[in-house]
DRENLOBA-550010 format. One record per atom (N, C-alpha, C): x, y, z. Coordinates in steps of 0.1 Angstrom, whole numbers, plus 5000, padded with zeros to 4 digits. Each point is the difference from the previous one (the first is absolute). Layout:
BEGIN
XYZ
...
//
This chain:
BEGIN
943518594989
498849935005
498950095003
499349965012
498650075003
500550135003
499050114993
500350185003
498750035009
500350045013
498750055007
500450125001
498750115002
499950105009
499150025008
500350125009
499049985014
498750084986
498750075007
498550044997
499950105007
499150104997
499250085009
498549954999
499849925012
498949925001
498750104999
499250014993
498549995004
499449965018
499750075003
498949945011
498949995005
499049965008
499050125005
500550055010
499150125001
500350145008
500049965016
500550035007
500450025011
498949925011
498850094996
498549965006
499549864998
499949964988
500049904993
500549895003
501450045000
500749885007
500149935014
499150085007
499749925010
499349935005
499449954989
499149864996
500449944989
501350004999
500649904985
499249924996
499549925012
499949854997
498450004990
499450145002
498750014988
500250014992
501350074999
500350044979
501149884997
500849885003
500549944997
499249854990
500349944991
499549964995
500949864996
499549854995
500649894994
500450084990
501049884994
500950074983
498449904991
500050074988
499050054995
499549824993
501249905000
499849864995
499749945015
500050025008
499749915014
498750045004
499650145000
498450035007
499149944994
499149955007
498849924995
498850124997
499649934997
498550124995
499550035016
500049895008
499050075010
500850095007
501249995001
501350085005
499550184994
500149954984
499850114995
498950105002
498849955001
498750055000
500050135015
500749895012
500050095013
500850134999
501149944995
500950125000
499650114987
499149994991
499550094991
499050115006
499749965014
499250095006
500650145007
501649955002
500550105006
500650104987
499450114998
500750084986
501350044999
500749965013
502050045001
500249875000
499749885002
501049895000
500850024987
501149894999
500950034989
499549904989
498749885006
499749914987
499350084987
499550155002
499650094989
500950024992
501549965002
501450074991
500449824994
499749925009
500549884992
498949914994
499349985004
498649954991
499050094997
500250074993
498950145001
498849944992
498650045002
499049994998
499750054985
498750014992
499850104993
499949934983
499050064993
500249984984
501549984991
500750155007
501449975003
500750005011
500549905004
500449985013
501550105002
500949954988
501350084999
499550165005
499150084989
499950134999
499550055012
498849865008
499550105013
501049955013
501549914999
500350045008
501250125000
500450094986
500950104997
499450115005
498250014999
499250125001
500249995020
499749895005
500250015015
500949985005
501349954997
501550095000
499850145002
500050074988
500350135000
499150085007
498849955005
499350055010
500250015015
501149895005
500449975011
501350114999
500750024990
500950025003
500050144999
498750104994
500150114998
498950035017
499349895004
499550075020
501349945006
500549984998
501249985010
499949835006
498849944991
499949865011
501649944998
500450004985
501449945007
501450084995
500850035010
501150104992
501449915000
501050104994
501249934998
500950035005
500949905004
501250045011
501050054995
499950175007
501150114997
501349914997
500749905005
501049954997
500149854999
501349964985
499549915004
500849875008
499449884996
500649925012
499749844999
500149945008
500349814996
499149985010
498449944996
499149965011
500349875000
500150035017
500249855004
498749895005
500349905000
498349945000
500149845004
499850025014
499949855007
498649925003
500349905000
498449924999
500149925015
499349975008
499949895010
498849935002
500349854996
499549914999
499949895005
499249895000
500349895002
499349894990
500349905002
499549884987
499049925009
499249984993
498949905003
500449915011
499549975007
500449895008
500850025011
500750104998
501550045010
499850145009
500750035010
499650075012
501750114993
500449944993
501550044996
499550164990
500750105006
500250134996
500849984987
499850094988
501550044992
499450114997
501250055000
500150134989
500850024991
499350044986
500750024985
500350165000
501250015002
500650134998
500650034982
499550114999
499950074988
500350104998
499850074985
499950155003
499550044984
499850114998
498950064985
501250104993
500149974986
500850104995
499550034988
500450014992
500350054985
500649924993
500149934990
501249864992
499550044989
501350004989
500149994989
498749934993
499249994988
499449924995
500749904990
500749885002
500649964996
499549954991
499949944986
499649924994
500849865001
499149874996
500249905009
501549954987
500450054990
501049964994
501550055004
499650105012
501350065005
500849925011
498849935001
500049895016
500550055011
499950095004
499850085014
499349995009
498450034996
498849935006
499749844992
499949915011
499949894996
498549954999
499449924997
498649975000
500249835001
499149955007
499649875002
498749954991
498950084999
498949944999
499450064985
499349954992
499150104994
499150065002
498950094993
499350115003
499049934991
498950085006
498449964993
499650134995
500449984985
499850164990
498650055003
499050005006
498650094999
500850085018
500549905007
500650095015
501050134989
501049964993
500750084999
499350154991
499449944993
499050164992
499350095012
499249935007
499750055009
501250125009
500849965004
501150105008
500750104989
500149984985
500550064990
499250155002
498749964993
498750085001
499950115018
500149945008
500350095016
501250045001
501549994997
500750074999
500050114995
499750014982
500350084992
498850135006
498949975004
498850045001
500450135013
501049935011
499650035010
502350105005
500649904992
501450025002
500449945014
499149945008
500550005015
500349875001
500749935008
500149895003
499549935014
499249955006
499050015012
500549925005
500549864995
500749905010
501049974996
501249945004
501249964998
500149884998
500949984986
500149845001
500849945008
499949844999
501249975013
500949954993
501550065003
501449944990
500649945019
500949904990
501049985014
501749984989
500650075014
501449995001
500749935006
501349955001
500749895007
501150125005
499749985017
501250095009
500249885007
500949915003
500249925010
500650095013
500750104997
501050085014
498750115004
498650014990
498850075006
500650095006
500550124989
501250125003
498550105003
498850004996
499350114999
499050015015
499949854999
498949975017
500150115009
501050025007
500650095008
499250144996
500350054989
499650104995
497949985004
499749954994
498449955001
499749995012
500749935007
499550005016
500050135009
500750074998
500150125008
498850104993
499849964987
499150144996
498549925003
500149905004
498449965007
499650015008
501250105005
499650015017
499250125002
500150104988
499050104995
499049964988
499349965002
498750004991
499150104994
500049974989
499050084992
498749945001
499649884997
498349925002
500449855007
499149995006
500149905007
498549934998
499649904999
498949924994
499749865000
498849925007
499949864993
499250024992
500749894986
498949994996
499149874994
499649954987
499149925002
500649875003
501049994999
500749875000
500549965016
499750105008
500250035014
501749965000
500250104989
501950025002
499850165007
501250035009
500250115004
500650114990
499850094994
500950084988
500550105011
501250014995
500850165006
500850084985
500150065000
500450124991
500650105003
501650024996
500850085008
501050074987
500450115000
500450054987
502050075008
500849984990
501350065001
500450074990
500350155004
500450074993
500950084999
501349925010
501050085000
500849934986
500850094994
500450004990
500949885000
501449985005
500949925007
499649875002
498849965005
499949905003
499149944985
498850084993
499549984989
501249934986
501450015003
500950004990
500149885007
500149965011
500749875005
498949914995
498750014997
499149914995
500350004982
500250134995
500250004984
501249894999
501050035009
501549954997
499849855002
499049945007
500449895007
498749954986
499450034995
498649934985
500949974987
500950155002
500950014986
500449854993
500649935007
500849844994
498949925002
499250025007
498749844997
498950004990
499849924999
498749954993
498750015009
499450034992
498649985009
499349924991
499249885010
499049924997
499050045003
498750014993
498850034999
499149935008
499549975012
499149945010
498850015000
498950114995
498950014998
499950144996
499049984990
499550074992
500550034987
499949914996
500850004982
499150044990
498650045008
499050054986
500550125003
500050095016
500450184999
501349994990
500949925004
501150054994
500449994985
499149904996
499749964986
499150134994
499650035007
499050144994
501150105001
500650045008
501150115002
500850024986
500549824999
500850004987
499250114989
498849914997
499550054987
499650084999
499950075013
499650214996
500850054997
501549945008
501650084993
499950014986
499949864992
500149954988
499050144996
499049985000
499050104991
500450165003
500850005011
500750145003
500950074991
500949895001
501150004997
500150064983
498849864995
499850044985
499750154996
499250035004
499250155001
501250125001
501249995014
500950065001
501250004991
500150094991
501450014986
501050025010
499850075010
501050065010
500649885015
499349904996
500149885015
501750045007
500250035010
501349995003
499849895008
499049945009
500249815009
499850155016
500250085001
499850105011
498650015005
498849994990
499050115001
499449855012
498850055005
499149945010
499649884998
499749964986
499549894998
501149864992
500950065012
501349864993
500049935018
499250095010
500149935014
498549885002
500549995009
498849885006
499750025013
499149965010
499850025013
500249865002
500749965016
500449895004
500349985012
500049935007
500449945014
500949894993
500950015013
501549874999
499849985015
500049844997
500649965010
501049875003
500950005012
501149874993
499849875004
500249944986
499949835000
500549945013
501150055005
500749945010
499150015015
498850104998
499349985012
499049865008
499949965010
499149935000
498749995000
499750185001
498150024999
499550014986
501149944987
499450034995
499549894995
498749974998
499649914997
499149954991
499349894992
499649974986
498949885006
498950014993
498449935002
499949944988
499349905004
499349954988
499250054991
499649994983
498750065001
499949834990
498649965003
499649934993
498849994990
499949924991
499149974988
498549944999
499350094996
498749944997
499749954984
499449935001
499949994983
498249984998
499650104997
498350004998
499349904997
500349944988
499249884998
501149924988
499849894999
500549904991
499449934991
500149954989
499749934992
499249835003
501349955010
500249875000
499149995013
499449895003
499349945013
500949985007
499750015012
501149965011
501049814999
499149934997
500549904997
501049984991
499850084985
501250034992
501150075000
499250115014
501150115000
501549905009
499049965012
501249885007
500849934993
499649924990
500449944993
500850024990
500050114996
501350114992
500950025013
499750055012
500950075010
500849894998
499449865003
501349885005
500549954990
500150094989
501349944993
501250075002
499850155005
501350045008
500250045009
498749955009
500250045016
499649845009
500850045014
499549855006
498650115013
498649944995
499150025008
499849975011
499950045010
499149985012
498950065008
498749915001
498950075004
500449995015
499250115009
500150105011
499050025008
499549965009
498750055007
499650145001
501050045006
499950135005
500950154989
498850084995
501150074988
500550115012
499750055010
501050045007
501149995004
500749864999
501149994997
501050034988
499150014991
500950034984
501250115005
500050075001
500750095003
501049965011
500149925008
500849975007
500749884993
499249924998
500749854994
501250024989
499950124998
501050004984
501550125006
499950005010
501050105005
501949934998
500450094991
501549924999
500049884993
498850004995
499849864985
500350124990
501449934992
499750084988
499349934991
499350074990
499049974988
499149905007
499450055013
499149965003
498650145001
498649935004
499250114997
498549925006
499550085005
498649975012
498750054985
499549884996
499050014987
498549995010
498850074997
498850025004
499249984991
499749884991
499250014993
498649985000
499150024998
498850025002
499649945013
500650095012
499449935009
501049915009
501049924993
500649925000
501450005003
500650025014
501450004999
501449894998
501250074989
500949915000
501150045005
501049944997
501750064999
499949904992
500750134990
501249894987
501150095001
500649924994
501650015001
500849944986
500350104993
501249934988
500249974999
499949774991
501349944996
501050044995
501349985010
501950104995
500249944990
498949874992
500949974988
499350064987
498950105004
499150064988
500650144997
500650045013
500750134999
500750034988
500749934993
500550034990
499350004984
498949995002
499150024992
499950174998
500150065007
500050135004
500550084985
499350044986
500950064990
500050134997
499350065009
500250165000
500950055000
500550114989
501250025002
500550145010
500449945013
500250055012
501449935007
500850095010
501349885001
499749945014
500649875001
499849975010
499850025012
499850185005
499950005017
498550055001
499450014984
498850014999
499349924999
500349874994
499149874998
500049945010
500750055011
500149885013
499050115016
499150124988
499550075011
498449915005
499750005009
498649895004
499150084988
500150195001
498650014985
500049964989
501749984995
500149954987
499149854998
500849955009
499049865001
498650014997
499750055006
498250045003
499450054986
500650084995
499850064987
500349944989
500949915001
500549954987
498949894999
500349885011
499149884998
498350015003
499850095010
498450034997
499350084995
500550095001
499350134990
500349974984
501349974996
499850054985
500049815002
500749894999
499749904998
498549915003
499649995010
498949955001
498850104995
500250115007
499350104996
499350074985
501550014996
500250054985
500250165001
499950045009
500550194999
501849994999
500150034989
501050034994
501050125009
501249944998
501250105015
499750174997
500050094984
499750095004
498450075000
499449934996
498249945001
499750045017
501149955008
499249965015
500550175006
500850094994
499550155004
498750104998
499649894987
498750105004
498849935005
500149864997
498949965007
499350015007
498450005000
499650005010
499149915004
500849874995
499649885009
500650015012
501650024999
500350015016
500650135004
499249985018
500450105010
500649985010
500650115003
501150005012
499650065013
499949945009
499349975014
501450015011
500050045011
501050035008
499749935014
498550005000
499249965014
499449854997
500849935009
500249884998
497949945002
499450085008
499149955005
499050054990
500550124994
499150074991
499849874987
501049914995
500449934992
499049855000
499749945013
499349925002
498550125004
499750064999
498950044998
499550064988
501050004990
499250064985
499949854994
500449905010
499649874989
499149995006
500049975017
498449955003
498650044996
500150134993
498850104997
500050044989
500949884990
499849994986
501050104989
500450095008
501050114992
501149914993
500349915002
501149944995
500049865005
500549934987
499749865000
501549995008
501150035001
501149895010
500850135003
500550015012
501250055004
501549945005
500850074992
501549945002
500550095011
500149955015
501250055008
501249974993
500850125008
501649974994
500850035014
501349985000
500850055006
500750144993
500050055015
501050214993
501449924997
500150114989
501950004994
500750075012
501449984997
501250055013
500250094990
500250065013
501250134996
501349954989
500349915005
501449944991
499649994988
498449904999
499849984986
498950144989
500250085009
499950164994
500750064992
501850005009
501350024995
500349944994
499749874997
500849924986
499350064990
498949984998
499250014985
500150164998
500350055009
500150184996
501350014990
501249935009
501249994994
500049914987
499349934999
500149914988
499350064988
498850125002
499950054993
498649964992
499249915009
498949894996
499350075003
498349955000
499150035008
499049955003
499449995017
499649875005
498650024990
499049925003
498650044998
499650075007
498750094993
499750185007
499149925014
500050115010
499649965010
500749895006
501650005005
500049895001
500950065018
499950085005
500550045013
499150195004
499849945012
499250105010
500950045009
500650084998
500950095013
499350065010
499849925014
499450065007
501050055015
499150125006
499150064997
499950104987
498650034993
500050104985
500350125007
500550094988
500050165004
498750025004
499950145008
499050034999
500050194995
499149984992
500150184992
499650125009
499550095001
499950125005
500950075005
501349945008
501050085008
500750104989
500649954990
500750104996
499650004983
500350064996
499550024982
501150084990
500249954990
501250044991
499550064987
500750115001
499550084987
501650034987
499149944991
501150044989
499450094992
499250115003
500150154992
501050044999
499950094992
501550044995
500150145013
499150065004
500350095008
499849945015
500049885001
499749955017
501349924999
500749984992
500849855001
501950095005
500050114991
501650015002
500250065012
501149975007
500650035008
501550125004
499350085008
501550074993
501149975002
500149955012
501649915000
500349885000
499349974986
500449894995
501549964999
500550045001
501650004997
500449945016
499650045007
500549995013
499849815001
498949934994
499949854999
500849954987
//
């Protein structure tokens, strides 16, 4: 099953790091432009390495790589080791603490026919060129994707908890999650993490465009190399695991905008209720509450105008995509099947590149691109479970892209992974 190894992390320098929280940056699909714009003023933040600027963005962020790395702004750790990496948070609404315990390794790049790394969702091909183009450019890996593991006996926690009691960075950041960052590198214990990955599967949690880019630079590597032994640097991936069995770990909604439509509102209703039962709403601040634990239910904003509809169970079977059943009974399938490509007409693999519709996270942001004309209607949804993560990984399906937000996101700058051929090997490899 899953092959990890520990890294010799990248950092910044000593000096540097004692203002983490300036050079840390969102992962490169979550930062908003105005996000981006502030943090482009500081010349060490790490959004220079993941959204880099420039005619060519790839080449000028390889040229200020190698610039950092030849003043010393960031060096690499003499040895290496398993960063550990806990988040503390809380959720909207609640006074309630969690923390998602983790940790950053090295994993196999599995391709998705070996089914090792599992994938839920699809990818939006212009995200994944983009990461192809910064890898190859740069070889580094700046943020980790997020895989999860299933430990119910949570044999490693123990291990993670004691090494956070020494910190390497400590940071809030924009999401006003606490980050800590803590690295293990005694040998003995690094094996107890290889030993205990070896038999599982890892499911893929976020970030399926890095890892989807990872794939296809091996692939172009690989071709190139007559000599491939599966050893050299670019058969790894950079990654955080963390286990399903925790309770901090947790999954957000992200919901749908759809720009503009064809049909007048009156038609468009009028199509809705042939497979939804409508109800108008005073207040669209409720949308988001009203549909909580309704399956194939969904808080609609249309021009202005709020509803809840909700699925007739007897149209469900109309459903003919060919997907197995733990997919057609997910609330996006619904949403997608009957409004997007049926009323709509955007066709199931049509609605990846579209850009009639957008994917919105901030529920308030959502009733504000309609009221100010950005988009004619917004669909709230309810977040998928954990559970219904693990089925469709295991069944080998895949939801609709954008269809789970693991929160809280990574956040990049703390540690950085290099697959050069002269930064990556380790000499006692053997010893993991």
């Amino acid at each position: 099953m899953a092959e990890i190894i520990p890294l010799r992390g990248w950092r910044y320098n000593q000096e540097l790091s004692k203002n983490i929280q300036d050079l840390t940056s969102p992962l490169f699909d979550v930062v908003s432009v105005k996000q981006r714009e502030a943090l482009y003023q500081n010349p060490f933040n790490s959004i220079h390495l993941s959204v880099p600027q420039g005619i060519d963005p790839a080449q000028e962020a390889a040229e200020r790589l190698q610039n950092w790395k030849t003043e010393g702004i960031l060096r690499q750790d003499y040895l290496p080791g398993i960063y550990v990496y806990y988040q503390y948070f809380r959720l909207p609404g609640s006074d309630q603490e969690y923390c998602r315990k983790g940790f950053m390794c090295h994993m196999r790049a599995y391709d998705w026919s070996e089914k090792v790394l599992l994938r839920h969702e699809n990818t939006l091909p212009a995200s994944v060129n983009d990461r192809i183009a910064l890898l190859a450019a740069t070889q580094m890996q700046v943020s980790p994707t997020h895989g999860l593991y299933t430990d119910p006996d949570f044999m490693l926690e123990k291990y993670m908890d004691e090494a956070i009691q020494a910190p390497l960075h400590e940071s809030e950041d924009y999401q006003g999650v606490r980050d800590v960052v803590a690295v293990i590198q005694d040998a003995r214990i690094i094996k107890e993490f290889v030993n205990t990955l070896k038999d599982k599967p890892v499911l893929l949690a976020d970030g399926h465009h890095r890892y989807e880019g990872s794939l296809q630079y091996r692939k172009s590597q690989m071709a190139g190399n007559q000599n491939h032994t599966g050893q050299e640097p670019y058969n790894y991936h950079f990654i955080y695991l963390t286990n399903t069995e925790a309770c901090a770990v947790r999954i957000l909604p992200t919901h749908r905008l759809v720009t503009q439509i064809s049909l007048s509102s009156e038609e468009f209703l009028k199509n809705l209720a042939i497979y939804f039962t409508l109800t108008e709403l005073s207040d669209p601040y409720d949308l988001n509450e009203i549909i909580v634990g309704k399956p194939w239910a969904f808080g609609m904003y249309l021009y202005g105008k709020p509803y809840k509809i909700r699925l007739k169970p007897e149209v469900h079977a109309q459903i003919n995509w060919q997907l197995p059943d733990v997919v057609k009974a997910l609330d996006l399938t619904v949403l997608h099947y009957f409004v997007f490509e049926k009323i709509l007409g955007i066709a199931q693999e049509a609605q990846r590149y579209s850009e009639q519709i957008q994917y919105i996270r901030n529920f308030a942001e959502c009733l504000a691109r309609v009221d100010h004309g950005e988009a004619a209607v917004a669909f709230i949804t309810n977040a998928v479970t954990m559970e219904q993560v693990k089925t469709v990984c295991y069944s080998g399906a895949l939801m609709p892209q954008k269809s789970t937000f693991f929160y809280p996101k990574v956040i990049s700058g703390f540690v950085f992974s290099s697959i050069k051929q002269n930064e990556f090997y380790l000499e006692n490899s053997a010893c993991f």
